[in-house]
C-alpha positions as CSV (number, residue, x, y, z in Angstrom):
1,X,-67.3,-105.5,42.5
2,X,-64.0,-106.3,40.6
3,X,-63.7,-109.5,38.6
4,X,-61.3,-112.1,39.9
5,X,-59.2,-111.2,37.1
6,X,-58.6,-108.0,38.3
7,X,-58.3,-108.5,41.5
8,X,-55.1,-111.1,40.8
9,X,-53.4,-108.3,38.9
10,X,-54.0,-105.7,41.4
11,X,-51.8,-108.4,44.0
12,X,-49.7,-109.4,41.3
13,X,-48.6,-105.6,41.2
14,X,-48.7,-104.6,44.9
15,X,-46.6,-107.9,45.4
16,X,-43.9,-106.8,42.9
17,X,-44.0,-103.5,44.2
18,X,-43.3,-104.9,48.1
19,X,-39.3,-104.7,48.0
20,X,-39.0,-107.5,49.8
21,X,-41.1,-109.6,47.9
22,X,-39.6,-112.8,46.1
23,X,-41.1,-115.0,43.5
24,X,-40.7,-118.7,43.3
25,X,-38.7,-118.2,40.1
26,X,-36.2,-116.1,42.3
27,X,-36.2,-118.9,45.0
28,X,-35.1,-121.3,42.7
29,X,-32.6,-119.4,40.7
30,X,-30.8,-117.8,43.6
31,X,-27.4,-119.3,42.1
32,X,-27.9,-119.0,38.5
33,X,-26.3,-115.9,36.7
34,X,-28.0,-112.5,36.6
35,X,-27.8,-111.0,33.2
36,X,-26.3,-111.4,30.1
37,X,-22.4,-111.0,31.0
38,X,-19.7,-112.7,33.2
39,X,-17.7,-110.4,34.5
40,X,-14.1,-112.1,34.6
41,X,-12.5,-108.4,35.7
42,X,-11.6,-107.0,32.4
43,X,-15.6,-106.4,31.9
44,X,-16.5,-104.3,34.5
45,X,-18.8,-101.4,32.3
46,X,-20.5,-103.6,30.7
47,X,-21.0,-105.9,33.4
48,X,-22.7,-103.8,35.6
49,X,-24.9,-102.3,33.1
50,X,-26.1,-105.7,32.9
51,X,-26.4,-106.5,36.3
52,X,-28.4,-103.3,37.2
53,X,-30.7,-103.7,34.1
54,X,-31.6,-107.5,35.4
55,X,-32.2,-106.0,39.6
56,X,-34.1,-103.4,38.4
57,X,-36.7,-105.6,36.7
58,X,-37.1,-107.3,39.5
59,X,-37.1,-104.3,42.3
60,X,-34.4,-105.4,43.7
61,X,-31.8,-102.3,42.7
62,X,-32.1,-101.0,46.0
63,X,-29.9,-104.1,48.0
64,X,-26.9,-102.7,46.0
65,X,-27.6,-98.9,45.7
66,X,-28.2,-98.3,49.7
67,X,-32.1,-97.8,49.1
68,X,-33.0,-100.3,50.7
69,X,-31.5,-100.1,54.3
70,X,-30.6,-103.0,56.3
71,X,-33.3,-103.0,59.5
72,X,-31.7,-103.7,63.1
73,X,-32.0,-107.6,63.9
74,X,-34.6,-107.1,66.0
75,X,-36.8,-105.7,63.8
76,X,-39.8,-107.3,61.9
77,X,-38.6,-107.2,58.6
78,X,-35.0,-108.3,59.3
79,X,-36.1,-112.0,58.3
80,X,-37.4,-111.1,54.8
81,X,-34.5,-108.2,54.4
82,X,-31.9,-110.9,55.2
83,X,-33.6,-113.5,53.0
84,X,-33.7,-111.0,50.1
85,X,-30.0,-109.9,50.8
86,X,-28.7,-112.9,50.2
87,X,-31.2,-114.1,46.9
88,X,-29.1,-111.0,45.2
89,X,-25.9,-111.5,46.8
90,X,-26.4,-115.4,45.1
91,X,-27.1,-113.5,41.9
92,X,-24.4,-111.5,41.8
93,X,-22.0,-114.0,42.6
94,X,-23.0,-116.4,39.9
95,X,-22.8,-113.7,37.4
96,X,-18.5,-113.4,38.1
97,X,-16.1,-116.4,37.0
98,X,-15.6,-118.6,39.9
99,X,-12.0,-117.6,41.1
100,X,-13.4,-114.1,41.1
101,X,-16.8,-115.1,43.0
102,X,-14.3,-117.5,45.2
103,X,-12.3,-113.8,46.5
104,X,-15.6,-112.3,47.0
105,X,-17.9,-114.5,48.7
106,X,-17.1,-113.7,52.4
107,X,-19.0,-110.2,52.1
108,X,-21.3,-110.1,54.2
109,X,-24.3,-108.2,52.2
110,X,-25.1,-107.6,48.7
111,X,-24.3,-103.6,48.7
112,X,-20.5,-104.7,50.6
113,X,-20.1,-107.1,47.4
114,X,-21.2,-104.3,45.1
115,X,-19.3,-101.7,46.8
116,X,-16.1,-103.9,46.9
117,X,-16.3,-104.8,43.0
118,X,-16.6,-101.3,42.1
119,X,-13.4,-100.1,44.6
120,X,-10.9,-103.0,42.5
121,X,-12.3,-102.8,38.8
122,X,-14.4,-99.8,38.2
123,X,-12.1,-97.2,39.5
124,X,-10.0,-95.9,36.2
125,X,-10.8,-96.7,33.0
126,X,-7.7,-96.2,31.1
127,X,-7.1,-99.9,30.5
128,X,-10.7,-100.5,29.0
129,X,-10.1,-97.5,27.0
130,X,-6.7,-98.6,25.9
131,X,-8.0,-102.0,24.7
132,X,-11.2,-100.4,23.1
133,X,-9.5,-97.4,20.9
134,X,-7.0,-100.6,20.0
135,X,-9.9,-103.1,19.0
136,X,-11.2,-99.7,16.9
137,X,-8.1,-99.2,15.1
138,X,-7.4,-103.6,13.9
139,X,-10.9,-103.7,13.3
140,X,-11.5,-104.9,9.5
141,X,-14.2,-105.4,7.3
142,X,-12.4,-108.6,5.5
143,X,-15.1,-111.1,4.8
144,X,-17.6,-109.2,7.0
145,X,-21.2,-108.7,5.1
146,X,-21.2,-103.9,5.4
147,X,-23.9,-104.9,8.1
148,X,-22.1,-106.7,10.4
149,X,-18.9,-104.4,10.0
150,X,-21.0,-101.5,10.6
151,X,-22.4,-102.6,13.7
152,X,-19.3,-103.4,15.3
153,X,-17.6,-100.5,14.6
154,X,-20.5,-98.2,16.0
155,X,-20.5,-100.4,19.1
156,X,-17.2,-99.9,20.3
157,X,-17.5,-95.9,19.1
158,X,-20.2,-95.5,21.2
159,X,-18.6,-97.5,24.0
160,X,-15.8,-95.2,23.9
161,X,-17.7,-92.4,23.9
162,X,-19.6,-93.3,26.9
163,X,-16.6,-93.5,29.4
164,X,-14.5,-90.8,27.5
165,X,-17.6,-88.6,28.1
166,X,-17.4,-88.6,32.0
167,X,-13.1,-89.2,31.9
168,X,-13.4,-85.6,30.1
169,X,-16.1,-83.8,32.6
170,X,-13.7,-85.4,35.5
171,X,-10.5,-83.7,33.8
172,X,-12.2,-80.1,33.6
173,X,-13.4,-80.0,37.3
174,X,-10.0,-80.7,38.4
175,X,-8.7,-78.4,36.0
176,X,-10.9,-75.6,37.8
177,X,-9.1,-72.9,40.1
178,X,-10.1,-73.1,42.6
179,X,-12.5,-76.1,43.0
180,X,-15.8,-76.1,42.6
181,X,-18.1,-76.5,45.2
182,X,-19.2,-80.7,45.3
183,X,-23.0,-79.4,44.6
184,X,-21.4,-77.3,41.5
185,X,-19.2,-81.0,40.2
186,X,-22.2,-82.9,40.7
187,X,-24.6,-80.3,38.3
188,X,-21.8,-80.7,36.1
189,X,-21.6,-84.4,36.2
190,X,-25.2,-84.6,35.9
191,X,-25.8,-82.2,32.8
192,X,-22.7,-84.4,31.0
193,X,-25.3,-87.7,32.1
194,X,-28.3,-86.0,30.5
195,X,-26.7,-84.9,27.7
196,X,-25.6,-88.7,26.9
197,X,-29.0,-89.4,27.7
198,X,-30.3,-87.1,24.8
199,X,-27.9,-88.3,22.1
200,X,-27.0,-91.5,23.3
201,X,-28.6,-94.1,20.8
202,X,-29.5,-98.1,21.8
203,X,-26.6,-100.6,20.4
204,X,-26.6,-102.0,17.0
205,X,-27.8,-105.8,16.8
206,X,-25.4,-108.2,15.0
């Protein structure tokens, strides 16, 4: 017979597993910001890094990725779908500046809020790359311990590299005559993802 012990842990992880499960900690914080960044709509990369790093430890990545599907109002899990829907749409909102949460808080669900975001910030990113390659080349050491210089300097390389890797993939499909097939693009885009994924390296701490 299993000890109480493990028996709690066993429900502690079916419960976390359950997508629709919420702990009291989520109840409570449903309008306090999600993650690390607030995204004021100059921020958008990094923004949503954060944002998917903070739903996915708490299962909740599919409300904003289509995963999870909305059930029909009659069924038996609309209730705890809805509840859940808006516990991340909460999040989300919180995690903007309010005159950017202000334009986006008549969406309806969490993935509409998402979606809409990504359709006004996240489609080009000349502009972040623009301001990036600029902070690069005014970046001084000055007064700055080797260290600290160092870390900053590798963290906007490698931010530069990361959406310059995917701008450059994007240029070569369309440069293709004729164009490739969409399962053909998407092999490409996806060795160019694993490839990051093998050299890619986690951020330097200041």
């Amino acid at each position: 017979m299993p000890d109480s012990t493990e028996s709690d842990g066993n429900q502690s992880g079916n419960a976390y597993a359950d997508p629709y499960y919420l702990a009291n900690s989520d109840h409570s914080s449903s309008n306090q910001q999600l993650g690390i960044i607030i995204f004021n709509g100059e921020n958008y990369l990094n923004w949503t890094k954060s944002i998917r790093m903070a739903l996915g430890s708490r299962n909740k990545l599919g409300y904003i990725d289509g995963k999870i599907k909305r059930p029909n109002p009659g069924h038996v899990d609309f209730g705890k779908w809805y509840r859940n829907d808006n516990v991340v749409r909460g999040w989300i909102l919180a995690s903007m500046t309010t005159t950017l949460a202000e334009s986006l808080i008549y969406l309806e669900t969490s993935k509409e809020l998402w979606d809409e975001v990504k359709e006004r910030y996240g489609q080009t990113n000349s502009p972040l790359l623009y301001q990036l390659k600029k902070e690069l080349s005014d970046l001084k050491q000055e007064n700055q311990a080797v260290g600290n210089f160092y870390c900053k300097l590798k963290n906007l390389w490698d931010h530069i590299s990361s959406i310059e890797g995917f701008e450059n993939i994007r240029g070569s499909i369309l440069a293709m005559e004729p164009l490739p097939p969409v399962n053909r693009a998407f092999h490409l885009v996806q060795q160019q993802e694993k490839q990051k994924e093998i050299t890619g390296t986690h951020e330097c701490q200041q």
